[in-house]
N, C-alpha and C positions, 0 to 999 in steps of 0.2 A: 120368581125364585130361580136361582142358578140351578144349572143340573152338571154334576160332572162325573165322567166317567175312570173311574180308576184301574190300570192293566198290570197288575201285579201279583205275583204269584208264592210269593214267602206271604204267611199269613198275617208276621207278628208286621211286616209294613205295611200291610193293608190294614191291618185292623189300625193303625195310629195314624195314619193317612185318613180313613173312614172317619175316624173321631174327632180327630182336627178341623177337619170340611165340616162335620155335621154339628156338631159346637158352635160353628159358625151359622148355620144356617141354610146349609148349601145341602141341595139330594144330592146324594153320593149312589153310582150302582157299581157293580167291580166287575172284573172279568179275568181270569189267569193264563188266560193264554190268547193268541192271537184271532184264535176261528172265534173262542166269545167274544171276542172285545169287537168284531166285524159284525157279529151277529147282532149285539149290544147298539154297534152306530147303526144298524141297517132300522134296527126298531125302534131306536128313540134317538133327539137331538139334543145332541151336548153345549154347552155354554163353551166346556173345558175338559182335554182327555190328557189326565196323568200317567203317564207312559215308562215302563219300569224297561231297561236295556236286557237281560236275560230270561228269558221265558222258556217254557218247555217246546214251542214249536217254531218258534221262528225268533228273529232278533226284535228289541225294539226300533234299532235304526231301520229295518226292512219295513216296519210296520208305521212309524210316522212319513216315512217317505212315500208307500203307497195312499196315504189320507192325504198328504198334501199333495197328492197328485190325481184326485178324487176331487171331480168339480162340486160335487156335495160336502163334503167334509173339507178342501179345503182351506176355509177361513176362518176352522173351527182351530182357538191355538192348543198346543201340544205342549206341554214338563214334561220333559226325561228326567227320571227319578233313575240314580244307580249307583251302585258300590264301585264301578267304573269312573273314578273321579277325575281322571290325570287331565292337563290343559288339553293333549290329543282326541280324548275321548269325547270334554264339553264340545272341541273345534267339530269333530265329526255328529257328533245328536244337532248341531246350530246347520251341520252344510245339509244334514237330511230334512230341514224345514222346521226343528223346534224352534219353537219361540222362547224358551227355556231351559236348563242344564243344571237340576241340581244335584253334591253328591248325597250319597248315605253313609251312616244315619241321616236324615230328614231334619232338617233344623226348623219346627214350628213356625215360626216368625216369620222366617227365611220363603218357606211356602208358600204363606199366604198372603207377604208382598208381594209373589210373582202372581198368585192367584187374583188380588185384586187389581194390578200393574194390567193382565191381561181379561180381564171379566168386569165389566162394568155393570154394576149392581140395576 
């Protein structure tokens, strides 16, 4: 079974992100800020971490660039998920190591082509 980690911190996208994943089949655990989502990789292994760009403690760019730069975590792939849509913003979530760039709202469908694109059942 997939396990993926979601780092978001608006509730009403986690709660539709959570639902979407787990509809599917997939554990879903969450985290809202930077120190859970470390806490979250340090105790359990993800398939897949959905990564939201504004958080209360640090950025999401700061936070997939330190995973992909984590011999443990990095070949685990990374969605940046953000209301930060502009071509600049995907360019810069792709140079910090996502594997992924989508904006918000979250387009169902959209997700979980990139989810099964990068998770192999």
């Amino acid at each position: 079974m997939r396990k993926v980690l979601i780092v978001e911190d608006s509730l009403t996208d986690k709660e539709i992100l959570t639902l979407c994943l787990r509809d599917r089949g997939i554990t879903v655990l969450t985290a809202i800020s930077a120190a859970e989502a470390f806490q979250q990789v340090e105790a359990h292994q993800f398939d897949l971490i959905i990564l939201d760009v504004v958080l209360p403690d640090r950025s999401g760019f700061e936070i997939c660039r330190e995973l992909k730069e984590n011999l443990t975590t990095k070949q685990v792939p990374v969605i940046m998920c953000s209301t930060k849509g502009t071509e600049m913003d995907r360019f810069w979530g792709l140079k910090q190591g996502a594997d992924a760039y989508l904006a918000k709202p979250i387009d169902q469908d959209e997700l979980m082509q990139a989810v099964n694109q990068l998770v192999k059942a």
